[in-house]
C-alpha positions as CSV (number, residue, x, y, z in Angstrom):
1,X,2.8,-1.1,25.9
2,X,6.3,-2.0,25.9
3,X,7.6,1.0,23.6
4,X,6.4,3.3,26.5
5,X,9.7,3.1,28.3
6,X,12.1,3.8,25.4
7,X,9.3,6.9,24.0
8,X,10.0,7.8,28.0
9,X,13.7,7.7,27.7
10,X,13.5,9.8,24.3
11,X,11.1,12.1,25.5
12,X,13.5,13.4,28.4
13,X,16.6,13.6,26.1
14,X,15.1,15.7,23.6
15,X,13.4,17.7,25.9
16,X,16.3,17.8,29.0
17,X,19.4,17.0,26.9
18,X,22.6,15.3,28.7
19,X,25.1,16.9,30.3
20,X,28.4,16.5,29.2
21,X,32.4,16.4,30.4
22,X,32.1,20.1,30.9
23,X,29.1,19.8,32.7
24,X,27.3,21.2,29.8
25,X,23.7,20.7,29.0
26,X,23.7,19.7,25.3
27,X,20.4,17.8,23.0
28,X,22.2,15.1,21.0
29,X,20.6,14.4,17.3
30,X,18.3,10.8,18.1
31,X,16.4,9.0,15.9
32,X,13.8,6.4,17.9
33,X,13.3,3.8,15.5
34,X,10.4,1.1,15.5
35,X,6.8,1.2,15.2
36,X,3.9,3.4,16.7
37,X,6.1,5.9,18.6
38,X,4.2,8.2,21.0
39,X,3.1,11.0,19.5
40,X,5.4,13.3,21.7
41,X,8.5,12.6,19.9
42,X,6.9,12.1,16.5
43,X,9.5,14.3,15.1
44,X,12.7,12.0,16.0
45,X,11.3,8.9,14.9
46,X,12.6,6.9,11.9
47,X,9.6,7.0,10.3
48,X,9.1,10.8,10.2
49,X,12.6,12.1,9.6
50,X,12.6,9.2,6.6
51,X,9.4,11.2,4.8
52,X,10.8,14.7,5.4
53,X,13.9,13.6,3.8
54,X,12.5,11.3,1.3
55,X,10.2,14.4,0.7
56,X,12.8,16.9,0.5
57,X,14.6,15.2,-1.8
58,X,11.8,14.6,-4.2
59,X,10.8,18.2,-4.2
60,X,14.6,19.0,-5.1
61,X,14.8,17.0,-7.8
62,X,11.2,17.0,-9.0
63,X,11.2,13.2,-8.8
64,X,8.0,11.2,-7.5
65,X,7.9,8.7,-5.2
66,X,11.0,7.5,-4.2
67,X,12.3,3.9,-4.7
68,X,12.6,1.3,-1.8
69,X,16.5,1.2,-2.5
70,X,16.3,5.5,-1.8
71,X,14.3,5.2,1.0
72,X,16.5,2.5,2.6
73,X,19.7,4.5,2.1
74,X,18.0,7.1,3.9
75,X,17.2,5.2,6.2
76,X,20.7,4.5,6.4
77,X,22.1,7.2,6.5
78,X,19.7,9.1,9.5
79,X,20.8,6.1,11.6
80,X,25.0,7.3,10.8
81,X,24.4,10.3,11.6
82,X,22.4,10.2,14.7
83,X,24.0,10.3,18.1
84,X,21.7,8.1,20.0
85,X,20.0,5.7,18.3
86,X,16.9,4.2,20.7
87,X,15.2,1.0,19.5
88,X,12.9,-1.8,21.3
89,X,15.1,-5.1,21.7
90,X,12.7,-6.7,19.0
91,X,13.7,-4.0,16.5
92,X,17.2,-3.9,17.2
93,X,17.5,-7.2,15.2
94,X,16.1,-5.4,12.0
95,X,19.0,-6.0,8.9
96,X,19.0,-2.1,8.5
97,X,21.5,-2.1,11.5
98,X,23.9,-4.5,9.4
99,X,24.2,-1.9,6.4
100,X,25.3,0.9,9.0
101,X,28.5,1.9,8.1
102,X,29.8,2.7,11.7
103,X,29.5,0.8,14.7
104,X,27.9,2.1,18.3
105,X,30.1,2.7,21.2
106,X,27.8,1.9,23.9
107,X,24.5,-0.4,23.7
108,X,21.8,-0.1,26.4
109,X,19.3,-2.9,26.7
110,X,16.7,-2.6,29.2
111,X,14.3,-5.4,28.6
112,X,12.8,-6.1,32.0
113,X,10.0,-8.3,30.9
């Protein structure tokens, strides 16, 4: 499949980390976003950290199910606040990347097919 590469890519930074200036070994917060992520890095994908926030939230406020406006500021704001943001080329197009309220400084695109 093609998302195997990216869940491969994902899979060694949470689990390696980068090294930085310093030569420091550091994990960056990442959020893989798209469908059917491996199961090994469940825990970083959109789709997960959007229910255990969505869920958090709702159990703090003793609100029910949260709106589709709610969810897609969540959305929103996992995607500011991650570090690395790793999506398929077909997913990158998704609007949710217009609302982002701060740019990316470096874009990778490996789309060998």
């Amino acid at each position: 499949p093609s998302n195997s590469a990216l869940d491969e890519i994902v899979y060694r930074i949470t689990h390696s980390g980068l090294v930085d200036a310093k030569g420091e070994t550091y994990i960056p917060s990442i959020v893989r976003v798209g469908v059917n992520p491996h199961h090994s890095i469940q825990a970083v994908s959109m789709e997960w950290l959007l229910r255990q926030k969505v869920e958090s939230k709702d159990s703090a406020t003793g609100a029910g199910r949260s709106r589709k406006n709610d969810r897609d500021r969540v959305r929103i704001s996992i995607l500011d606040e991650s570090s690395i943001v790793c999506s398929t080329l077909a997913f990158s197009g998704s609007s949710m990347f217009s609302r982002m309220t701060r740019g990316f400084d470096v874009v990778v695109i490996d789309e060998a097919a």
